[in-house]
N, C-alpha and C positions, 0 to 999 in steps of 0.2 A: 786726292783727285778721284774722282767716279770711273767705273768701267764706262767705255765710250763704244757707239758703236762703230762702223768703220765710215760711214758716211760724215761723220763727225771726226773722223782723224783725218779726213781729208778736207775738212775747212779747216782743220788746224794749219795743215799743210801750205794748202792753199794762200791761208792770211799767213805765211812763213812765221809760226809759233813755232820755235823749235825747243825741245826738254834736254833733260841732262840726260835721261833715259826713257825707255821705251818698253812695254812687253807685250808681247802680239802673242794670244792664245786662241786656241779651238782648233775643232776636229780639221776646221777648212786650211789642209796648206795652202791653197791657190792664193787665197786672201792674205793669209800671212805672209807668202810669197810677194804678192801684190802690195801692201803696206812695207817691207823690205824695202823694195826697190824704190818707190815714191820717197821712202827716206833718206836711202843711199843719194837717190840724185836731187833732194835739196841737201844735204850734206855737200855735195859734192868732192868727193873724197875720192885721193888716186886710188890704187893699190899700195901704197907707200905707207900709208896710214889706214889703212884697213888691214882686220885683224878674226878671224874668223876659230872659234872655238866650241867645242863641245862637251856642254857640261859632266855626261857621264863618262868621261877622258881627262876632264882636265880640272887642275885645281884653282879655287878662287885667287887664290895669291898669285897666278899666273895671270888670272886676268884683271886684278888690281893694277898690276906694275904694268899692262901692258894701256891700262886707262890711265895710269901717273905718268906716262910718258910723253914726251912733247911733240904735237903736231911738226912733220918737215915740209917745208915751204908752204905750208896749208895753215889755215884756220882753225879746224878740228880733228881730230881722228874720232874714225868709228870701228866700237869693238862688239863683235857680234857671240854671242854665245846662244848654239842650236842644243834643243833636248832638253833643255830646260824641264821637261816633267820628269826628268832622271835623277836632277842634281840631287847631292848630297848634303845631309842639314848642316855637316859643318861651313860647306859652302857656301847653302840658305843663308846662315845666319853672318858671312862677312858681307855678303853683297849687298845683304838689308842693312848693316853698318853703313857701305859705300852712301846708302843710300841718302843719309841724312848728311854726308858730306862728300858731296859730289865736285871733279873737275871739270870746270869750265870749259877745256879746252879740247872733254873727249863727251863722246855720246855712244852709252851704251845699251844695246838692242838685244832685248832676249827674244825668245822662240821656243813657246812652250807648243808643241805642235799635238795636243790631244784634250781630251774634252776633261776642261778646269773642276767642273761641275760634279765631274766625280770622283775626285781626287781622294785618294784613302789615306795616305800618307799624311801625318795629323801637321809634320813638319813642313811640307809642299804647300799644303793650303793656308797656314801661318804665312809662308811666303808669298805666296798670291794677295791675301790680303793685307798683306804689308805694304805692296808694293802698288795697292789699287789704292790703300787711304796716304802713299806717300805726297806730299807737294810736289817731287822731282820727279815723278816716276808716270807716263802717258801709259794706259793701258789700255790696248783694243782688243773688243770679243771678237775673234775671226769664227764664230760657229758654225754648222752644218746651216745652207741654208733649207728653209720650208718649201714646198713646190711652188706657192707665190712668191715667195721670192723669187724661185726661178726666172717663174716668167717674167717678171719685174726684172731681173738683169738679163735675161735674153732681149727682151725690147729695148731695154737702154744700152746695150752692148751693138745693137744692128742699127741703134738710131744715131748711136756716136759715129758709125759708116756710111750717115748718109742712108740707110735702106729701112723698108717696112718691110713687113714681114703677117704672116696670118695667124690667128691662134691656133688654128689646126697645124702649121709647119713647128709653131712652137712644142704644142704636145709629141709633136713627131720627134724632137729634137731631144727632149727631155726622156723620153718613154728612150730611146738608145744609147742617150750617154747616160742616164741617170741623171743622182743630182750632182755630179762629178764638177766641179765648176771647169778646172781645167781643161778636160773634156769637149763642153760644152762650149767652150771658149774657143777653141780649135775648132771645133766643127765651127764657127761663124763666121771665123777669119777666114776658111776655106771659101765657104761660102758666098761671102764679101767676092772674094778673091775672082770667083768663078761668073759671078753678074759683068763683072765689071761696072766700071767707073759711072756711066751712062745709063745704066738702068736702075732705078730706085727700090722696085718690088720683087722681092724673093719668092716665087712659087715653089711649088709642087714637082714641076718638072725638073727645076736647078734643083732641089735638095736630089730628086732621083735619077738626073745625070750624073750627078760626083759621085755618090754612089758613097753617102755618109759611112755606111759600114762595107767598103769592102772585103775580099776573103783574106786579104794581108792582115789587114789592121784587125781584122774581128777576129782572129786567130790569138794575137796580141794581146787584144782586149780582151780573149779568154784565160790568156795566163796571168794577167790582172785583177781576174774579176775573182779565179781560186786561188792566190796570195791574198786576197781580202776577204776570204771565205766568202762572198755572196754566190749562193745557193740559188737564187733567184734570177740574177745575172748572167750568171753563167750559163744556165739552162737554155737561156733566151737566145744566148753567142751561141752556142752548141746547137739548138735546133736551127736556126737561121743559117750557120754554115754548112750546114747538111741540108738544106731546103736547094742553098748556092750550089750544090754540086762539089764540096771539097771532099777530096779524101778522105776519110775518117781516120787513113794510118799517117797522115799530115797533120790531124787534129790531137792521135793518140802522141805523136813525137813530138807537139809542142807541149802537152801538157806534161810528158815525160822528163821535157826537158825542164819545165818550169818547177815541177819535184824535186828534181835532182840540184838545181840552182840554191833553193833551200836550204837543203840537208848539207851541202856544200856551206852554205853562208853557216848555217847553224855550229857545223864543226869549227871553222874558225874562229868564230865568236865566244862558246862555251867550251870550248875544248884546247884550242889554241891561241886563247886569250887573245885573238887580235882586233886593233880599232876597227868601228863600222866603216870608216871612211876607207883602212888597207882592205877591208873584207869585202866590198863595195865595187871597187875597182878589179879584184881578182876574179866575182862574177862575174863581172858587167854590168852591175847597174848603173844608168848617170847619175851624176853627183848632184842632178837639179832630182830626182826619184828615190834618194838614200832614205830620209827619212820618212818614206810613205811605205817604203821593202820596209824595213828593219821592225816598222810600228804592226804592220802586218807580219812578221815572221812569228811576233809574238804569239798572236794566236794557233799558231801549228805547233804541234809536239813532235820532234825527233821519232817515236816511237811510231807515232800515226804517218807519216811521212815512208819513215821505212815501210809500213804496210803497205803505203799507196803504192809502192813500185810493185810489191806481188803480185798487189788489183792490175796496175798497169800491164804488167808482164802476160798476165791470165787473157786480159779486154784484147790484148793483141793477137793471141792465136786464137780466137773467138772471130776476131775481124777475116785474120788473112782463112779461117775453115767456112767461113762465109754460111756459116751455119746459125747465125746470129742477127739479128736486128741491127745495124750500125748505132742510132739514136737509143736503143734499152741497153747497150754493151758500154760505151761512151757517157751514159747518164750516169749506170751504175759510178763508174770510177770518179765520175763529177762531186756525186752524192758523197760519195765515202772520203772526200780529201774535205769538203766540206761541210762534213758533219760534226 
């Protein structure tokens, strides 16, 4: 079967095709998050028979026996296996067994949550393509979308509400979340939320009453934006909530805090062997944001990490000597976590 795109997993859906299995890849979790769920509830599958695994934790043969297992009062069960661009080839190579003999009675969903496309592992991409030319096997490209596409699912995300909307509100929308679908997603339903029922067009003025980026969220959205290293991003959050009038030492303590969160997850992970999911929970990240931390931790090094706290430590009695620029002091330590 051909890579699909997701527009096309959703007339699969839709005309209730359902496969033995499933693999939902690309950068965009929101997507694959999205394909998930439209699966789970044509499945319709309690908790009884749902089975939720992660491949760089667990072994194939765990999640064999838990697909040979028989639905309880249900139809099917569904067994999910996340991380999939982690698994292991000895794994690759049973699940691509499964593949050519599959049970009926279960349907299993992988979640490769990173870009297929560049896959170095000679094994991983064996896997992929095994699993796109399988007959059993439905696979969607959830990838990063292009700015047109943006706009193309901002218009049809505001038109599914009943509301129009202007291109100019659209660039405004995309230029603040990015291309974040998730995001982007959120601000609409906000949005929606705030017209109400009765009025059909979204202005200028509703996006600049709710107050798309407030100083909470865009605080948030700055420790977001340096876990993902964007350099770009950040800079934007950074100047805009110094423009808002926050604190700069509310700005230096979230960022401190979101260094420190790291280096914290990093020691558990590589030092104290523990799962992402206990490691997860002990910082606080949610369990629907695990896999967006953990993919982004990648890119920071322990070493550079511990520097940033020096920078940090430095930017702070720079701030409170008030002998300093808030935005040249705050950039610097932006730059350096994200270089």
């Amino acid at each position: 079967m051909s890579l699909l795109k997701v527009q096309d997993f959703d007339e699969l859906i839709t005309y209730k095709k359902l496969s033995p299995a499933y693999l939902f890849m690309g950068e965009e979790s929101y997507l694959i998050d999205i394909c998930l769920r439209k699966t789970e509830k044509f499945l319709d599958v309690n908790d009884l028979n749902k089975e939720v695994f992660y491949a760089s934790e667990s072994y194939a043969e765990n999640v064999l026996n838990s697909l040979r297992t028989l639905p309880f009062l249900s139809k099917r069960r569904m067994i999910v296996v996340r991380d999939v661009n982690k698994i292991k080839a000895v794994d690759a190579d049973k699940l691509i067994d499964y593949l050519t003999n599959v049970v009926e009675t279960s349907c299993l969903v992988l979640l490769y949550s990173d870009n297929y496309k560049k896959e170095s592992v000679a094994k991983r991409k064996e896997f992929i393509n095994k699993c796109i030319n399988s007959k059993n096997c439905v696979c969607v490209d959830c990838r990063k979308r292009y700015r047109n596409e943006i706009v193309e699912f901002i218009r049809g995300e505001i038109a599914l509400r009943g509301k129009t909307v202007s291109n100019d509100i659209i660039s405004r929308i995309i230029d603040e979340s990015n291309t974040d679908l998730l995001s982007i997603s959120n601000e609409i339903e906000k949005l929606s939320l705030f017209v109400g029922r009765d009025k059909k067009g979204i202005t200028q003025d509703d996006l600049e009453k709710i107050g798309g980026y407030t100083k909470e969220a865009s605080v948030y959205a700055l420790s977001s934006t340096l876990e993902a290293k964007n350099l770009k991003k950040s800079m934007f959050i950074l100047e805009k909530l110094l423009n808002e009038g926050e604190e700069p030492v509310i700005i230096l303590s979230a960022i401190s805090s979101s260094v420190r969160k790291m280096l914290n997850a990093k020691s558990m992970t590589e030092e104290q062997n523990m799962s992402a999911s206990e490691t997860a929970l002990k910082v606080g990240v949610n369990s629907f944001y695990t896999e967006i931390f953990f993919s982004n931790l990648e890119k920071h090094s322990t070493k550079i990490l511990m520097e940033s706290l020096k920078v940090i430590l430095k930017a702070d009695t720079a701030i409170k000597t008030g002998n300093n620029d808030a935005l040249s002091v705050l950039g610097k330590v932006v730059l350096f976590i994200c270089k």
